[in-house]
C-alpha positions as CSV (number, residue, x, y, z in Angstrom):
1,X,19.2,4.0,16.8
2,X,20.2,3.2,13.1
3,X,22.6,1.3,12.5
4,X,25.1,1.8,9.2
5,X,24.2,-1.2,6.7
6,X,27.7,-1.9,5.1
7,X,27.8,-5.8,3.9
8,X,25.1,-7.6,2.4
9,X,24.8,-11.6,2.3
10,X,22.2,-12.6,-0.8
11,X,20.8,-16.3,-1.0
12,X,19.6,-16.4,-4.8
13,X,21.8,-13.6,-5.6
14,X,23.0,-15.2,-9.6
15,X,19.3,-15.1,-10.2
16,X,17.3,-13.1,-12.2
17,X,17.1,-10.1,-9.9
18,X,20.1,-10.7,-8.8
19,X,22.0,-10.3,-11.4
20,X,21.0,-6.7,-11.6
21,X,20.8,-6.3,-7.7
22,X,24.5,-7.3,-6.9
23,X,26.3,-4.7,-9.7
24,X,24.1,-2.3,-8.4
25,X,24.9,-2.6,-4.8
26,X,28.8,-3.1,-5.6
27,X,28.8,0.1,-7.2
28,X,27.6,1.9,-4.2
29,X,29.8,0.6,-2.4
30,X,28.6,-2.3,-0.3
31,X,30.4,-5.7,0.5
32,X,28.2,-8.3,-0.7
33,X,28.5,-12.3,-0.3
34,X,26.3,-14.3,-2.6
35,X,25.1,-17.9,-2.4
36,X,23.6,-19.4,-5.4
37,X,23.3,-22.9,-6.7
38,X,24.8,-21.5,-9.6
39,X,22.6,-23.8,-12.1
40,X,22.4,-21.0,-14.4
41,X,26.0,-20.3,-14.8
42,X,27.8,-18.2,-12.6
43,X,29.5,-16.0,-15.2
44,X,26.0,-13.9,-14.8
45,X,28.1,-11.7,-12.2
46,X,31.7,-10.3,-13.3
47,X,34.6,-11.0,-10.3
48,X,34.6,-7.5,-8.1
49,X,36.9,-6.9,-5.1
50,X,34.0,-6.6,-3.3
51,X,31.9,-9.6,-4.1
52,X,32.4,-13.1,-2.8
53,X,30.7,-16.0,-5.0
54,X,29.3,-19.3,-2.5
55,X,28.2,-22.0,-5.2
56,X,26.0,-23.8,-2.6
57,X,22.8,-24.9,-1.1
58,X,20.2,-22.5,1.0
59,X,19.6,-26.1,2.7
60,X,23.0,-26.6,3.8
61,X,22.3,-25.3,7.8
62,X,26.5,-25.9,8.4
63,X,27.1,-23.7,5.1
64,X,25.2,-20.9,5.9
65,X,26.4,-20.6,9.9
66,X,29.9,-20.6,8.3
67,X,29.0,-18.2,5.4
68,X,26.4,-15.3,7.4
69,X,28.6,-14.5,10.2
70,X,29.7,-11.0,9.9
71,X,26.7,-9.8,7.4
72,X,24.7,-6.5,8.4
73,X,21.9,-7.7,6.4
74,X,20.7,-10.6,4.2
75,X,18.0,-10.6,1.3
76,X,16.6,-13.6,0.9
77,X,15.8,-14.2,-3.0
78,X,16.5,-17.7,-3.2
79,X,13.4,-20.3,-4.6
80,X,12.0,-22.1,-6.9
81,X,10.2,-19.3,-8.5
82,X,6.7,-19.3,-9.9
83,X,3.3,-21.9,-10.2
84,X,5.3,-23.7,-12.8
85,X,8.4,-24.7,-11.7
86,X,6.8,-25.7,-8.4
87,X,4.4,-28.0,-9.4
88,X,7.4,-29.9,-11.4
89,X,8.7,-30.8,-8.2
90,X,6.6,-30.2,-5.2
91,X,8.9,-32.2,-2.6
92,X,11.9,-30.5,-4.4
93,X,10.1,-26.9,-3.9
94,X,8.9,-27.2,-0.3
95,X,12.5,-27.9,0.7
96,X,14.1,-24.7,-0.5
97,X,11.0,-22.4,-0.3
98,X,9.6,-23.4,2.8
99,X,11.8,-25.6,4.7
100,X,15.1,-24.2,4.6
101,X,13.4,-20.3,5.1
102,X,13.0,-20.8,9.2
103,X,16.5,-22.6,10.0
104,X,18.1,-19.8,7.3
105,X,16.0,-17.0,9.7
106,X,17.2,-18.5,12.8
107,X,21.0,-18.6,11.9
108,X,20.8,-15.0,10.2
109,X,19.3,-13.5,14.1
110,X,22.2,-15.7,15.8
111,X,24.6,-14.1,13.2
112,X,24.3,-11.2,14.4
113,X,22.3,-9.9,10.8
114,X,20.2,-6.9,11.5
115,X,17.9,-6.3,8.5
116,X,16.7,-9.4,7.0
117,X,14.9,-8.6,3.8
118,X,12.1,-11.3,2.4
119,X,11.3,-11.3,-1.4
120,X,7.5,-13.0,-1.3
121,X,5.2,-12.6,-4.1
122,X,1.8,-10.8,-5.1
123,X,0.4,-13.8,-5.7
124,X,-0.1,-14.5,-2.0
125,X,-3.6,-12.5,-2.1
126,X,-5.0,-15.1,-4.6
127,X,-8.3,-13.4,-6.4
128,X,-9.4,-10.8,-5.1
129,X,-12.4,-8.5,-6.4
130,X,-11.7,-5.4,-4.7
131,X,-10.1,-3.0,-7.0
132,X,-7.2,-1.9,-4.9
133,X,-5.9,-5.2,-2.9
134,X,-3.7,-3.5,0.4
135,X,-1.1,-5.6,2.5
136,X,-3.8,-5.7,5.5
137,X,-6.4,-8.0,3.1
138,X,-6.0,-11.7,4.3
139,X,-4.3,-13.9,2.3
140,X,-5.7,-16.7,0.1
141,X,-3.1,-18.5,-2.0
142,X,-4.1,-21.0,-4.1
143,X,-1.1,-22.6,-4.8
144,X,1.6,-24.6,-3.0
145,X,3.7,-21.7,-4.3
146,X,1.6,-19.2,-2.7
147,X,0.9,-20.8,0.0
148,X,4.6,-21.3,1.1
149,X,5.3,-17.9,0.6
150,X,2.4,-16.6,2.8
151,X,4.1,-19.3,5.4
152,X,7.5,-18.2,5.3
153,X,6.1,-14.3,5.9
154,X,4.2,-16.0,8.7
155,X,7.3,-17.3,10.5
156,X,9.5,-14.4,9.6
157,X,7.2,-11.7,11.5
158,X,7.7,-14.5,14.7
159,X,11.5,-13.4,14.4
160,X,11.1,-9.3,14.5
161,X,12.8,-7.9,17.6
162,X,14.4,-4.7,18.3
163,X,18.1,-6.0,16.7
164,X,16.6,-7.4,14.2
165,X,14.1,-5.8,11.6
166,X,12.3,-8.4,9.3
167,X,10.6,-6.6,5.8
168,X,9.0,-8.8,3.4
169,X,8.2,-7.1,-0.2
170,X,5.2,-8.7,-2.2
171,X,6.8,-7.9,-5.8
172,X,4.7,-7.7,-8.8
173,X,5.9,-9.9,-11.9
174,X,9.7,-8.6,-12.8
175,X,9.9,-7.8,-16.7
176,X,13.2,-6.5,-19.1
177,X,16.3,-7.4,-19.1
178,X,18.9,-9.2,-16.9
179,X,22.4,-11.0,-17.5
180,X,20.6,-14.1,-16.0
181,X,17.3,-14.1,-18.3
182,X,14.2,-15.7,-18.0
183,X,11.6,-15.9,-20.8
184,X,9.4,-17.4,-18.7
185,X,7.1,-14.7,-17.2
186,X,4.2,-12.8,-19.0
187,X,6.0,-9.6,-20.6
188,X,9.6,-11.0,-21.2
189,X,7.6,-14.3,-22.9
190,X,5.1,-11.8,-25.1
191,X,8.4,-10.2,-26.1
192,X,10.6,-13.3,-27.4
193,X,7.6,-14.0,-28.8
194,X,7.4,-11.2,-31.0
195,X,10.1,-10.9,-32.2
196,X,11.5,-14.1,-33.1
197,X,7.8,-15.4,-34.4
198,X,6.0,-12.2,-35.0
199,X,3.1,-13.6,-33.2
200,X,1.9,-13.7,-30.1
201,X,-0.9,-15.4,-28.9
202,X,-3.4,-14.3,-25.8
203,X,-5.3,-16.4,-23.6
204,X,-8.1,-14.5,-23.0
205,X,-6.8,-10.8,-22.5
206,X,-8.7,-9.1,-19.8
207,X,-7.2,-10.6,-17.1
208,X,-5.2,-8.1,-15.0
209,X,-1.4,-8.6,-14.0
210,X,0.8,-6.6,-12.1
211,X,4.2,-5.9,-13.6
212,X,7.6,-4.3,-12.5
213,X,10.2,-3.3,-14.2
214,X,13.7,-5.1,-13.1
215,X,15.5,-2.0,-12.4
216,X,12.8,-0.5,-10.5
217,X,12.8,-3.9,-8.5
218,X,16.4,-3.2,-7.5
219,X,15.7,0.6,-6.2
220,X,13.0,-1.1,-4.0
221,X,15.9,-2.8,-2.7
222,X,18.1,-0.2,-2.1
223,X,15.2,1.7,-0.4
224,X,14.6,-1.3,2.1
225,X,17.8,-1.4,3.3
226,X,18.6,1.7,3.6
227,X,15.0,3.3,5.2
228,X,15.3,4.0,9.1
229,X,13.7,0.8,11.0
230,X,11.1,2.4,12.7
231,X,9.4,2.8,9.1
232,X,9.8,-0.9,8.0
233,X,10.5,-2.8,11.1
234,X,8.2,-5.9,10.8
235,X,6.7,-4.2,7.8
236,X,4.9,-5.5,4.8
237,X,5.5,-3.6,1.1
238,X,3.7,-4.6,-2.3
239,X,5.8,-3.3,-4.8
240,X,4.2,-2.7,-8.7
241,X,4.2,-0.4,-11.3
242,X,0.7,-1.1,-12.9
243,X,-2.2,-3.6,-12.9
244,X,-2.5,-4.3,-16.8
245,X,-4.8,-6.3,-18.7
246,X,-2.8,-8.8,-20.8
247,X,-4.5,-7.9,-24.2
248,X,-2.6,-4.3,-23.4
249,X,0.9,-5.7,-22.3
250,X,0.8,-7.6,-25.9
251,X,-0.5,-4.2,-27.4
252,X,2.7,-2.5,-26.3
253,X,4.8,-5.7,-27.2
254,X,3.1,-4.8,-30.7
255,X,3.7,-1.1,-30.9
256,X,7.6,-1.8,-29.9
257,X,8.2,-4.7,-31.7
258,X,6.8,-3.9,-34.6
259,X,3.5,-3.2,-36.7
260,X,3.7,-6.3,-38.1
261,X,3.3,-8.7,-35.2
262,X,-0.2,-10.7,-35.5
263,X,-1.7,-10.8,-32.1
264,X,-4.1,-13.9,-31.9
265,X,-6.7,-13.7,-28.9
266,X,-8.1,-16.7,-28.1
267,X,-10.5,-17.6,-25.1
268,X,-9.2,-19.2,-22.0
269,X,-10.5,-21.0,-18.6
270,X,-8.3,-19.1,-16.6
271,X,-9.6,-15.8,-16.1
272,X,-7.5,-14.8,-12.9
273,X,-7.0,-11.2,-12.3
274,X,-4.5,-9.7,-10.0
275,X,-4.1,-6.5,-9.0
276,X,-2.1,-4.9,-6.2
277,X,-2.2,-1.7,-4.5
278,X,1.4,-0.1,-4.5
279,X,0.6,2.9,-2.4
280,X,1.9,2.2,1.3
281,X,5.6,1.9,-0.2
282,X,5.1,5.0,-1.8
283,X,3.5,6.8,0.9
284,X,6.0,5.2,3.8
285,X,9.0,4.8,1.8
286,X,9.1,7.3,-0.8
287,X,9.2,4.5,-3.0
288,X,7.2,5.2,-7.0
289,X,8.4,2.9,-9.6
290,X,10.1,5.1,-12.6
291,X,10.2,2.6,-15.7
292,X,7.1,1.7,-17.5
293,X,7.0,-1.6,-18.8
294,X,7.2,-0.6,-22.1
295,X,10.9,0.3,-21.5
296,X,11.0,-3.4,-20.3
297,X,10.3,-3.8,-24.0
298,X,12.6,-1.9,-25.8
299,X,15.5,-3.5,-23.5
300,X,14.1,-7.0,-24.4
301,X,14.4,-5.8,-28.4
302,X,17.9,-4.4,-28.1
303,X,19.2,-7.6,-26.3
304,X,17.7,-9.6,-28.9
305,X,19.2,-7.0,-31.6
306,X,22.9,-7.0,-29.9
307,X,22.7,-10.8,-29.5
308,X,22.5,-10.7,-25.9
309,X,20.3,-13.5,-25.3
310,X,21.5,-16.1,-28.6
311,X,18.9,-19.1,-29.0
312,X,16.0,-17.4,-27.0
313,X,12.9,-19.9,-28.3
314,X,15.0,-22.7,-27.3
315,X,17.9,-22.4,-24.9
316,X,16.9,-24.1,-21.4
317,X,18.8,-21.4,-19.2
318,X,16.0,-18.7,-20.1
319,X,13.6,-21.3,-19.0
320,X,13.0,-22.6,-14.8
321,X,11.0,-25.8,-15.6
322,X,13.4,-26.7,-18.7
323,X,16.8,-26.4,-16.6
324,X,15.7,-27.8,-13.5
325,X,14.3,-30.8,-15.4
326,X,17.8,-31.0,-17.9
327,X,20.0,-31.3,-14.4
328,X,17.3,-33.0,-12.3
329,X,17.4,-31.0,-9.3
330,X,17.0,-32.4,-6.3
């Protein structure tokens, strides 16, 4: 039997996604809890009668059996996202992206919680020559990163049982606009880029990477928790728009930004291609992406025209590694 999915608990939910996730599922009309370290500023998500703001710690064990209690389902966003910002702290990152994940599992089954939603990453697959990589090919991270994401999916199928439906999505990189920006990931960098410097600069260019627009990221989402659990129970979804060389996202960074951007190519040791294989959330789920990533461009350019994102080359909250190292998370 389905059950009716009415409250929604979100670790990471003041983050990036987030901050387009939770307006979104306010305004149709679900209760949603979020807990967030809050070190980008909470004003990312406006007070609503239906939202209740936790400033704290996915490690905290005694927060979260206080906080998840009464939750239908929780989407777990929060980490220390990408290569990067990991490697600035490894101790730091294995703590909230692999160590706190099985105790924040356990208490969500104990809870009561029956859909518990895992945001891992494409990157899992590591390099893969085949064309078309599916969610059957093994996994071969090559980064802690990685690698603590493919553990964390590992230890989340261990929970699946008939009260309580694990999913994990493998998202593509996110690209446009949020109210909690980062400028640190391959479109939204090509775009600040151009048009504050009117050059961009490419490191190699026919590497392939998968993109997503943000908004299409929250529709998958929306589809997750609301598609009957016998089509996702203990299910795995990549979720992309397109593989792209990055010579052609900086082409379309071009074309919006203007003619006059000077793209400079130069060669590069890292020749890593990734490429995912979006079809079984399409085919199970109903699921196609709808935004290209140029209109990931065009809302870049209009929050740098309106003066959404003030000080955009230099202003640490765009930028993972810069705040983390600024506060000195532990």
């Amino acid at each position: 039997m389905n059950y009716k999915i009415e409250s929604i608990y979100i670790t990471g939910g003041a983050g990036y996604v987030g901050a387009r996730l939770v307006p979104r599922l306010l305004s149709e009309g679900y209760q949603v809890t979020v807990l967030d370290l809050m070190i980008y500023g909470d004003a990312v998500l406006e007070p609503h009668p239906k939202l209740k703001l936790i400033q704290g710690d996915i490690r905290d064990q005694q927060l979260l059996q206080k906080t998840i209690s009464g939750h239908d389902a929780v989407i777990h966003l929060a980490c220390i996202s990408n290569d990067p910002s990991f490697e600035l702290n490894p101790k730091l990152g294995k703590s909230i992206n692999l160590d706190a994940f099985e105790p924040l599992v356990k208490i969500s089954r104990q809870s009561g919680v029956q859909r518990f939603i895992y945001a891992s990453s494409s990157s899992v697959y590591g390099i893969k020559e085949e064309l078309n990589v599916y969610e059957e090919m093994p996994l071969e991270p090559l980064t802690d990163y990685s690698k603590f994401k493919a553990e964390c999916e590992q230890i989340l199928s261990r929970y699946q049982t008939s009260d309580f439906t694990t999913i994990t999505i493998r998202p593509a990189t996110v690209c446009g606009y949020s109210k909690r920006q980062r400028l640190d990931v391959v479109v939204n960098i090509l775009s600040n880029l151009a048009f504050h410097k009117r050059e961009i600069t490419v490191f190699g260019g026919e590497q392939l990477r998968p993109n997503i627009h943000i908004e299409d990221m929250v529709e998958a989402y929306l589809v997750l928790l609301n598609a009957p659990k016998e089509k996702v129970a203990g299910e795995i979804f990549n979720a992309g728009y397109e593989n792209q060389p990055v010579r052609e996202l900086a082409e379309i960074v071009r074309q919006v930004m203007g003619d006059d951007i000077n793209v400079v190519q130069t060669p590069t040791d890292d020749n890593r291609s990734y490429h995912i294989s979006s079809k079984k959330i399409a085919q199970k789920l109903g699921f196609i992406p709808q935004h290209s990533i140029r209109e990931a461009v065009e809302d870049m350019k209009e929050a740098f025209e309106s003066g959404l994102l003030p000080d955009s080359l230099t202003n640490e909250r765009y930028f993972n590694i810069k705040r983390m190292q600024s506060i000195n998370l532990q």
